[in-house]
N, C-alpha and C positions, 0 to 999 in steps of 0.2 A: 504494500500500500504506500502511495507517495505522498505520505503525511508523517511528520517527526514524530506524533506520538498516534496510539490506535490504543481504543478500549475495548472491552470485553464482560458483559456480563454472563455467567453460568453458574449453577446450579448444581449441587455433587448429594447424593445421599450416604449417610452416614455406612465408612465399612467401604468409598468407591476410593480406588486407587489406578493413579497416572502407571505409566511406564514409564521407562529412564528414556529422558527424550533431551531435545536443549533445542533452543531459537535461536536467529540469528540479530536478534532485536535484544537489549535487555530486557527483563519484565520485572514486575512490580504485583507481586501476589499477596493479594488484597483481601484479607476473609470480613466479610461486612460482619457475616454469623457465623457460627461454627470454628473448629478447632485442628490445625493442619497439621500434618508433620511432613519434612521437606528434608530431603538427604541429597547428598552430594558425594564425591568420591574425600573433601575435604573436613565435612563434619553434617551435623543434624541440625535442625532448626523447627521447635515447636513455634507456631503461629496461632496463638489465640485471634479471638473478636476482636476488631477497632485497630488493628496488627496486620503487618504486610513486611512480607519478604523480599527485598533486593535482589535478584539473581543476574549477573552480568552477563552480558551478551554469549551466547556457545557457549555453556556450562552448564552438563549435563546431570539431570536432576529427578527426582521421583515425587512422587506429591500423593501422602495416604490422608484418606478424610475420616479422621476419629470422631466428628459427628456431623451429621447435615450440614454442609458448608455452602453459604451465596458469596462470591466467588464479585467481585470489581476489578477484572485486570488491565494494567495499563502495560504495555509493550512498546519501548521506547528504541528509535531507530539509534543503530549503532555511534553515529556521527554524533549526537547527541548525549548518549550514554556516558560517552569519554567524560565527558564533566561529574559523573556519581563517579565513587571511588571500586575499584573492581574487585571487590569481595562481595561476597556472601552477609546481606545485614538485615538483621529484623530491627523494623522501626515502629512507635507507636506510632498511629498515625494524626498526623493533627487534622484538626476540623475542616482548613481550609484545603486540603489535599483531597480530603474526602470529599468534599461539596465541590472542586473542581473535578474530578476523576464523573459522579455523577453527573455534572454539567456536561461534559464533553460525551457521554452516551447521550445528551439526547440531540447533538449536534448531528449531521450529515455523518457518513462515513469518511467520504471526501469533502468533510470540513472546510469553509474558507479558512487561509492560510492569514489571510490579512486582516479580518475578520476577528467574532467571539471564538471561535472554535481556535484559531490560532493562538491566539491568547489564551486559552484555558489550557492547551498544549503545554507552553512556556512556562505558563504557572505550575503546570502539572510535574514538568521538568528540574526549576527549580526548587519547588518542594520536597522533591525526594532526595533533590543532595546536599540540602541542609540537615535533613532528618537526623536527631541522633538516634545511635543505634542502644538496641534494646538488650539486654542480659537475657537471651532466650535460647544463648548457643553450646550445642555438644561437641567437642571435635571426636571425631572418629579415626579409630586404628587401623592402618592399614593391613598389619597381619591377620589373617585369615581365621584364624581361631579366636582372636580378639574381638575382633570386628560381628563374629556371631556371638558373642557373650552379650557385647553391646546392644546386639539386635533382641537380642532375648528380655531382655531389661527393659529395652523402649516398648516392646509389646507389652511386656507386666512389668513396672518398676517394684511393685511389691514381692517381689521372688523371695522367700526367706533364707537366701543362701545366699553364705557369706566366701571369701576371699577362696579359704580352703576349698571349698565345695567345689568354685568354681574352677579351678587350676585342678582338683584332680577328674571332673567332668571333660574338661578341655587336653589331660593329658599334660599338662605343666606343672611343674615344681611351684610354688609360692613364690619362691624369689625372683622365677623367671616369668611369670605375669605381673608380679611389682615392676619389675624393673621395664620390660618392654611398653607395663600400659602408661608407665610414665613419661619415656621416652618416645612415644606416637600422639601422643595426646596432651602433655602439657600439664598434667592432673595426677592425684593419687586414684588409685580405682575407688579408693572410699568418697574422695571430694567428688569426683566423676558422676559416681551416683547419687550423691549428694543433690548434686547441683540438677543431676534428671529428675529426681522426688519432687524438688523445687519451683521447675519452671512444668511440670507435671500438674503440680499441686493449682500453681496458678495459673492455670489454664482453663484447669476442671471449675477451681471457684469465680475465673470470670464467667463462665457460661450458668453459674447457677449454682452448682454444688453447696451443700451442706458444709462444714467444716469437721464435722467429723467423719461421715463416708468418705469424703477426700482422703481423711489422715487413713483410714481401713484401706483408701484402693491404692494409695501410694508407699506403701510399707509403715506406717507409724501407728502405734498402739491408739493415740488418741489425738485430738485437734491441738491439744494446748500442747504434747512436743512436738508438732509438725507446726503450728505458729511461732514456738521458741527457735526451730530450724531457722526456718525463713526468715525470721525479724534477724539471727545473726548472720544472713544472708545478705 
């Protein structure tokens, strides 16, 4: 399309999942409602409500919908992109990026350029590379036995199996899953899953959750030490 930025509204039912795909546009993955989770070959990115993912131009990506997700994407031409910075970034989104992104659906497709529509473009543009970015990020291992422990965890963060369990399921000594998931990832395996109970946790409580089912679906006995977690979070 020979317009700097294109929108996209759709619809996902909860449980629908993308295949590893990538664009040649950057996109801007936009959950009006509902709760994403978004992998790359460099790390994971849960996407709550009111929350949008960065994905820079050709970087190839999967997109699982953990509940009913409405879907606002904006798809921003390469030439353009260059001005966002070319990582991987969840932003919250502000109000005015939101109310432009919706402005510009009800615009033509082929927009005027000099026009509202061009301007909602521009605005749409530079709102996204002001955005600061959001604590919603997992980096991922590239070792093959790591990288499915980590899988396993993002599917149930509540697993009650600890470090041991998991190095002799995977066939690893302790010390050689300490050391390599720290060396891939930047993190202890404990802080790791920490930080996924966390941005887990507020996900499920922006869409509505209780605070105590939260704490039961995320691994914590009760709401007040899944609140004491995350306050020193």
């Amino acid at each position: 399309m020979p317009r700097a930025v294109a929108v996209m509204a759709k619809d996902y039912p909860a449980g629908a999942s993308t295949q590893a795909h990538f664009h040649p546009r950057g996109q801007l993955l936009h959950a009006v409602d509902g709760v994403m989770l978004a992998k790359t070959a460099q790390g994971a990115w849960i996407v709550p409500p009111r929350h949008a993912l960065w994905i820079p131009p050709n970087t190839v990506h999967c997109v699982d919908m953990r509940a009913a997700v409405s879907l606002r994407t904006a798809y921003i031409r390469i030439e353009e992109a260059a001005a966002i910075p070319a990582q991987c970034k969840v932003i919250a989104v502000p109000v005015l990026l939101r109310e432009a992104i919706l402005a510009l659906l009800e615009e033509p497709v082929l927009y005027d350029e000099a026009g509202r529509g061009g301007a909602l473009a521009t605005l749409v543009i530079h709102e996204v590379a002001r955005a600061a970015k959001a604590e919603f990020e997992l980096p991922l291992p590239t070792d093959r036995r790591l990288a499915a422990l980590c899988e396993a965890l993002i599917d149930n963060c509540a697993l009650p199996l600890d470090i041991d369990d998991w190095a002799t399921r995977f066939g690893l000594s302790r010390r050689t899953l300490t050391r390599r998931f720290r060396a891939e990832t930047g993190l202890s395996f404990a802080e790791w899953r920490r930080r996924l109970r966390a941005i887990s946790a507020a996900a499920l409580l922006t869409e509505g959750a209780k605070a105590e089912s939260t704490a039961h679906r995320v691994g914590y006995r009760s709401a007040s030490a899944l609140i004491a977690m995350m306050r020193r979070r």
